[in-house]
C-alpha positions as CSV (number, residue, x, y, z in Angstrom):
1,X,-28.5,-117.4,149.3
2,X,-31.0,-120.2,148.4
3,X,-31.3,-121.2,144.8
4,X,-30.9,-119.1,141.6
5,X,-34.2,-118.5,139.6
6,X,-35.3,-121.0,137.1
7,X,-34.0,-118.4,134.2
8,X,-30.1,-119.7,134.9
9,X,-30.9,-123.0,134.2
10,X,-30.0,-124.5,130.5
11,X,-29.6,-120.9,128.7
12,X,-28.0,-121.8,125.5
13,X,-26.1,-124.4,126.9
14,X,-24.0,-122.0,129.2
15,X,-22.4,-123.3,132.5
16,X,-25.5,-123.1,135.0
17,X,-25.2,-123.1,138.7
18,X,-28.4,-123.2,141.0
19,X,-27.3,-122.8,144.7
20,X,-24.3,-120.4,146.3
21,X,-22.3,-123.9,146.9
22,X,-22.3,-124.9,143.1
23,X,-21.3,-120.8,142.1
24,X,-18.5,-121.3,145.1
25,X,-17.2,-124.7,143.5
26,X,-16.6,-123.1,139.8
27,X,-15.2,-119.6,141.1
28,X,-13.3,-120.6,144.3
29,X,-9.7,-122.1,142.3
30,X,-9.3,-118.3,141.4
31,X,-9.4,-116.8,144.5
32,X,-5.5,-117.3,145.5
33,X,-4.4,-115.7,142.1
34,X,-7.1,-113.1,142.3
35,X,-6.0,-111.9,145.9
36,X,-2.4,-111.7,144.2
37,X,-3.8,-110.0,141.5
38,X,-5.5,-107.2,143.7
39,X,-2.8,-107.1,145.7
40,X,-0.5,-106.0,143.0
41,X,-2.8,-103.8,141.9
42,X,-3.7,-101.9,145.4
43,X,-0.5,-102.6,147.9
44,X,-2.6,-103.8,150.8
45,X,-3.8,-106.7,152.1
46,X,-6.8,-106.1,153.6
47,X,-7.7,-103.9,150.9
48,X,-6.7,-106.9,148.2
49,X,-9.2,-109.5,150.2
50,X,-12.4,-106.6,150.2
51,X,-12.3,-106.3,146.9
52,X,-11.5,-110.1,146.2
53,X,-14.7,-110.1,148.4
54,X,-16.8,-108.0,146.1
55,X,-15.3,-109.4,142.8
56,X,-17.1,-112.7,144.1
57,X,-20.2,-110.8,145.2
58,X,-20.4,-109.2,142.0
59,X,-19.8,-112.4,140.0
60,X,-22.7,-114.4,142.3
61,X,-25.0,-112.0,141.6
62,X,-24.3,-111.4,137.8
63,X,-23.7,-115.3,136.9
64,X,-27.2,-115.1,135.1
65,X,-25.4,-112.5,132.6
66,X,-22.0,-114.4,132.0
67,X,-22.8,-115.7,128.7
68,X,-19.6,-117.6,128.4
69,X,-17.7,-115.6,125.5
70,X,-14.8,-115.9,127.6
71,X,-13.4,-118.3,130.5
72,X,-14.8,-118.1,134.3
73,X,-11.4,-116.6,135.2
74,X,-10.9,-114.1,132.6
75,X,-14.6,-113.2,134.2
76,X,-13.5,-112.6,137.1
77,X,-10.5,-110.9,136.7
78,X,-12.4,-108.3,134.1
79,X,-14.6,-107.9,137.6
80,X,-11.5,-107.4,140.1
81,X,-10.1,-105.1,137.7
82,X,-13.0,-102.5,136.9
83,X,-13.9,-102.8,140.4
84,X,-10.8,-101.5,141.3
85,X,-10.3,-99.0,138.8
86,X,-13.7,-97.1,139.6
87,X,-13.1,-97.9,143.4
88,X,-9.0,-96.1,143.1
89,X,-9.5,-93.2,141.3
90,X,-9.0,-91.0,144.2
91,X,-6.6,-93.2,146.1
92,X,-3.3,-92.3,146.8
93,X,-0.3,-94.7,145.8
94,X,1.5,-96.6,149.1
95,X,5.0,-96.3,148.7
96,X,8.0,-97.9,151.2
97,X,10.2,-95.3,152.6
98,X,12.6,-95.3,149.6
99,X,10.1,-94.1,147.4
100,X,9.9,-90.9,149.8
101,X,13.0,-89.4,149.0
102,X,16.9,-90.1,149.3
103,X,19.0,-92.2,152.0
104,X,19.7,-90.3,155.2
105,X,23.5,-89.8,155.3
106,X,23.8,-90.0,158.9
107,X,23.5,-93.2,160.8
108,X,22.9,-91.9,164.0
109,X,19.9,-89.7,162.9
110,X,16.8,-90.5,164.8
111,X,14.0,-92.3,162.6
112,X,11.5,-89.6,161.4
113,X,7.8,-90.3,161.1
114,X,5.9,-89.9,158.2
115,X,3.3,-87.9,158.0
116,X,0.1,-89.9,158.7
117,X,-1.9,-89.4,155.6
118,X,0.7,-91.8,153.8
119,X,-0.9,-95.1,153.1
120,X,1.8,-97.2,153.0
121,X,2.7,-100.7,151.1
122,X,2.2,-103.6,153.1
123,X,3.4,-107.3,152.7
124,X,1.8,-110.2,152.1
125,X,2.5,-113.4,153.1
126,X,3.3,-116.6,150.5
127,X,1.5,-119.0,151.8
128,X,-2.4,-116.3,151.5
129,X,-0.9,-116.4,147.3
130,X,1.0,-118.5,146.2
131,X,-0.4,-122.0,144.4
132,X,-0.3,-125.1,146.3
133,X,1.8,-128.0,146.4
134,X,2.2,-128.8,142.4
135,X,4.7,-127.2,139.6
136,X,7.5,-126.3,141.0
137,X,8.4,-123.6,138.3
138,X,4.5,-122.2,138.9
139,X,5.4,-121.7,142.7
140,X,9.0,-119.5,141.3
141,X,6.8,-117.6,138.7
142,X,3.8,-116.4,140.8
143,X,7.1,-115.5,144.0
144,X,8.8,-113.6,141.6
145,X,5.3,-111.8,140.5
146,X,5.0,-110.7,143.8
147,X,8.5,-108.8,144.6
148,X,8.2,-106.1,146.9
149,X,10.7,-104.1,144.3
150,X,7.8,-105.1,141.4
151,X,4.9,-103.7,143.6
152,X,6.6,-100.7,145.0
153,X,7.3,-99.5,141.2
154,X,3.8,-100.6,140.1
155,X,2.5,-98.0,142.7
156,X,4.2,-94.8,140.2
157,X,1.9,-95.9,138.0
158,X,-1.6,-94.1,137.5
159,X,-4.2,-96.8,138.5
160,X,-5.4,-97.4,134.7
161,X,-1.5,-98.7,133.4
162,X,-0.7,-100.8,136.7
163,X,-3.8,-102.6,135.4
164,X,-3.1,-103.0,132.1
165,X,0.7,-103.7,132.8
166,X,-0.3,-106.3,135.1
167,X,-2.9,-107.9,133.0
168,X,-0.8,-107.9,130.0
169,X,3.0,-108.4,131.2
170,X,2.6,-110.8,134.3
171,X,-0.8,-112.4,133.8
172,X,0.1,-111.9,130.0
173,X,-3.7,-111.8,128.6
174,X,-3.8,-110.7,124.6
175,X,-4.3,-106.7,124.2
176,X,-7.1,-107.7,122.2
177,X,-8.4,-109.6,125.9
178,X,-7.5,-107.1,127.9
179,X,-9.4,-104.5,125.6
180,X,-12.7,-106.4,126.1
181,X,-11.8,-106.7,129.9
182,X,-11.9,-102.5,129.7
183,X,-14.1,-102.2,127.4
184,X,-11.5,-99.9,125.6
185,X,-9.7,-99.9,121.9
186,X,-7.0,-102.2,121.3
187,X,-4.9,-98.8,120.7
188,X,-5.4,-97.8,123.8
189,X,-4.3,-100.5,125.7
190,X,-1.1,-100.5,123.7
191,X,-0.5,-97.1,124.3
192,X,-1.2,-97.3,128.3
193,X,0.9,-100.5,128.4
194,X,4.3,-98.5,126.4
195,X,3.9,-95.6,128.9
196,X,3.8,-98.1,131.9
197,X,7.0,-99.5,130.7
198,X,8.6,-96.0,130.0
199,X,7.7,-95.0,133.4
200,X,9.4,-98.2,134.4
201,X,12.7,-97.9,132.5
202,X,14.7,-96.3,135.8
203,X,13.4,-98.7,137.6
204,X,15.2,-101.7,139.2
205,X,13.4,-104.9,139.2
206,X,15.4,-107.0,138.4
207,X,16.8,-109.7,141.0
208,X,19.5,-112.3,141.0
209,X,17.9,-115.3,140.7
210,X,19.6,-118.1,143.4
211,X,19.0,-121.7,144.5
212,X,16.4,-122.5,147.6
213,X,19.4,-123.9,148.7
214,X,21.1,-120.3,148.5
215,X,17.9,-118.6,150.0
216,X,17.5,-120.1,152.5
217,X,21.6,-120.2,153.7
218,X,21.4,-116.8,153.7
219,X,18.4,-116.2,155.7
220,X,19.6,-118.4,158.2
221,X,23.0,-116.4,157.9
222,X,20.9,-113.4,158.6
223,X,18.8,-114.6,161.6
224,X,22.0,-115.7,163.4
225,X,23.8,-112.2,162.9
226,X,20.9,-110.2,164.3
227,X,20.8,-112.6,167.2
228,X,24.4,-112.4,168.0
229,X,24.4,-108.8,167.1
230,X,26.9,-109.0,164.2
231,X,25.3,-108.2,161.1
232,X,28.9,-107.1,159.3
233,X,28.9,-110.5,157.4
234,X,25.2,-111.2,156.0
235,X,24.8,-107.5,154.4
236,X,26.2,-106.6,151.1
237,X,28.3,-103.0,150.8
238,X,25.7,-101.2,149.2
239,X,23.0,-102.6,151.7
240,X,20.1,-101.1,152.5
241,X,17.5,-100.2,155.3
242,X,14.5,-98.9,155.7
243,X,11.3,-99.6,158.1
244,X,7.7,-98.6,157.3
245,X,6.2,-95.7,159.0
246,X,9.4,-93.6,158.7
247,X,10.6,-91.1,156.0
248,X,13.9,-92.0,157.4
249,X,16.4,-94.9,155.3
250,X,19.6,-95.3,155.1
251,X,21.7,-97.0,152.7
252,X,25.4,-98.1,152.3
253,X,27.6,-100.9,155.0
254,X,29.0,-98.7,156.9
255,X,25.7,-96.4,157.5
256,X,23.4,-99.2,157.9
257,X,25.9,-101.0,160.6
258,X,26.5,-98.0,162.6
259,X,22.4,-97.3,162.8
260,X,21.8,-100.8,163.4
261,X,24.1,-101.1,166.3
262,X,21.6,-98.6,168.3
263,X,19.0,-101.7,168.2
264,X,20.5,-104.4,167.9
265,X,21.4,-104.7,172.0
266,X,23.5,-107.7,173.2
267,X,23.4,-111.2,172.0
268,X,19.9,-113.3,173.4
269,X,18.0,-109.6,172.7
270,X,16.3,-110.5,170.0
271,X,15.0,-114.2,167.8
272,X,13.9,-114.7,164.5
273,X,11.5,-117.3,162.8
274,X,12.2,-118.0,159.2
275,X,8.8,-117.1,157.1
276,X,8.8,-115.9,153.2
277,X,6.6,-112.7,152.3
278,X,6.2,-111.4,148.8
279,X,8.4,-114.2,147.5
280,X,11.1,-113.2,149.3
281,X,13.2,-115.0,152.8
282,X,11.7,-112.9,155.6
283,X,12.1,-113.4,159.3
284,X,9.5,-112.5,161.8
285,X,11.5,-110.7,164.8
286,X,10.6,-111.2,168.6
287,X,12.4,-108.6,171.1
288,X,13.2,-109.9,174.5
289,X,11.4,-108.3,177.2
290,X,12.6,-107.4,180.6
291,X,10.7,-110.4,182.2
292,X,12.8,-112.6,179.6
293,X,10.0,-113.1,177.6
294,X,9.8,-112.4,173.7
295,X,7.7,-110.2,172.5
296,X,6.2,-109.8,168.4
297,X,7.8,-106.9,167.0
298,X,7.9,-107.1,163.5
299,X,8.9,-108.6,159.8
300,X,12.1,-108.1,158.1
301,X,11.8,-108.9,154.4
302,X,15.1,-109.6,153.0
303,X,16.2,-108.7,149.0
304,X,19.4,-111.8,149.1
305,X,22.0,-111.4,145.9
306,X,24.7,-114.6,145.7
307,X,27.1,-111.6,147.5
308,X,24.9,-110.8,150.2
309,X,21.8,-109.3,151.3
310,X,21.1,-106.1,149.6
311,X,18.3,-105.0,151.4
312,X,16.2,-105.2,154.5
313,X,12.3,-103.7,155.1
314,X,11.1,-103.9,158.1
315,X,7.3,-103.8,158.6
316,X,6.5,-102.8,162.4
317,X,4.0,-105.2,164.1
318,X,1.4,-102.4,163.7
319,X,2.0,-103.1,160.0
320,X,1.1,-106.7,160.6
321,X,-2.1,-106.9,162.4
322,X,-4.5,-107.1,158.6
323,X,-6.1,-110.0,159.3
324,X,-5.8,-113.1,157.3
325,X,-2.1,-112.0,157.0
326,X,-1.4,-111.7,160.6
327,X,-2.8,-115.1,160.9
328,X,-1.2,-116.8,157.9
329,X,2.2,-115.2,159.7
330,X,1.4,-116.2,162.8
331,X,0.5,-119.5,161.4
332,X,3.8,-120.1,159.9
333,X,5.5,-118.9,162.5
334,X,3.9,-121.4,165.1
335,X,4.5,-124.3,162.7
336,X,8.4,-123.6,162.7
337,X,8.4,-122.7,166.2
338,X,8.8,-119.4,167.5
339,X,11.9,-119.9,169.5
340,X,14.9,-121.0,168.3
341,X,18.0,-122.8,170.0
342,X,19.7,-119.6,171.9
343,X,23.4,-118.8,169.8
């Protein structure tokens, strides 16, 4: 973009930048936490790294008018934010199947397809998010901040109180900030935040907090029961199922065995890669073909209590292909090797 006009240089002693490479150096730390940031706010990927995209746009081109009142960051994000709200007004919200209606009470019912106006939530892989090698306890915070039970209940939310619940309870900005930000009353930010949380009350959030150690013994559990087809021992009794693009879930040990035993096929049908998505042990799934070969099929995203794992979302490969988070997967997948030793 060349250099900035002489008018951005030395005004009353604010930070001045005078190429696109000097703008990128100041604003580029943020973009990780800005991605997570949209992504909590809008439930997709793709749609989290466009309007990360624009934020920066917005923020190259208006540099000349940030008088430095407040940080760089707290800049940005007061971009991402209204950016988002005038862009979502007519959105609709993008659900996981559980947020469609009740469990299916019959395990041998045949998956039903949503109707295909439903946008629905997508994952995002840690590694696009989370911070980089450094604190470990920052790492755990910005996982747990990215939940797929968190997002999924931020999406009940009108547009206007998932922002201000996010910029007040996880990014935990001063109602007086966050009135600036939206260039609102102090009063109303209160009052948006204490309806966000009373249409949050019934909802379940909360998750057992275990040991990497712990995680990662019972993804591994997991992997090795799908791949010798016997899941009986890694799920919990009030486990859970449900894949993306269907209406259809089902919930309870006994339901969730019986439909799973359709798929599931002999042992050496299907292997699994350990990855982590939304802060969570996930394992991306390859399905054998006929020529012997393994095929992509999808991402399981595990919810793991110290008793077991309580739930399982699947995410269809067609749910995968966004991009940067296909290729961050993929990435991750190729570093821990896609095949593993056969059980």
């Amino acid at each position: 973009m060349g250099r900035l006009s002489e008018s951005r240089h030395n005004r009353r002693g604010r930070t001045t930048v005078s190429t696109i490479e000097e703008f990128a150096a100041l604003a580029e730390p943020y973009r990780r936490e800005l991605l997570a940031h949209c992504y909590r706010m809008m439930g997709s990927v793709h749609e989290a790294e466009d309007l990360v995209q624009e934020t920066y746009l917005r923020a190259w081109r208006g540099f000349e008018e940030f008088e430095g009142r407040s940080s760089l960051r707290t800049w940005l994000y007061t971009i991402a934010t209204n950016a988002y709200l005038n862009e979502r007004k007519q959105r609709n919200r993008r659900p996981l199947p559980s947020g469609l209606g009740p469990a299916s009470g019959d395990p041998d019912a045949s998956l039903e397809a949503a109707s295909g106006d439903v946008l629905w939530l997508q994952p995002i892989p840690d590694t696009m998010v989370t911070p980089g090698p450094g604190d470990p306890a920052s790492i755990v915070i910005s996982r747990e901040q990215l939940r797929l039970a968190l997002i999924a209940s931020l999406q009940k939310l009108t547009p206007r109180q998932r922002a201000i619940y996010l910029l007040r309870e996880v990014l935990e900005f001063p109602a007086a900030n966050v009135a600036a930000m939206l260039e609102t009353s102090v009063a109303a930010v209160k009052s948006s935040l204490q309806r966000a949380r009373a249409a949050l009350t019934n909802v379940d959030t909360a998750h057992e907090k275990l040991t990497e150690l712990d995680i990662q013994d019972l993804l591994e559990q997991y992997m090795t029961a799908f791949e010798k087809a016997a899941l009986e021992r890694a799920l919990r009794k009030d486990a859970a199922l449900e894949m993306v693009g269907y209406s259809t879930w089902f919930s309870g040990l006994d339901t969730c065995l019986r439909h799973l035993a359709r798929v599931l096929g002999s042992p050496g049908t299907w292997r699994m890669v350990p990855v982590q998505a939304n802060g969570q042990p996930a394992a991306a799934a390859y399905l054998r073909r006929g020529d012997g070969a393994y095929e992509a099929f999808g991402l399981a995203v595990l919810t793991v209590t110290s008793g077991g794992i309580s739930r399982i979302t699947v995410f269809g490969k067609e749910d995968l292909h966004l991009g940067s988070a296909y290729r961050a997967l993929c990435s991750e997948v190729t570093t821990r090797r896609v095949v593993r030793t056969a059980p």
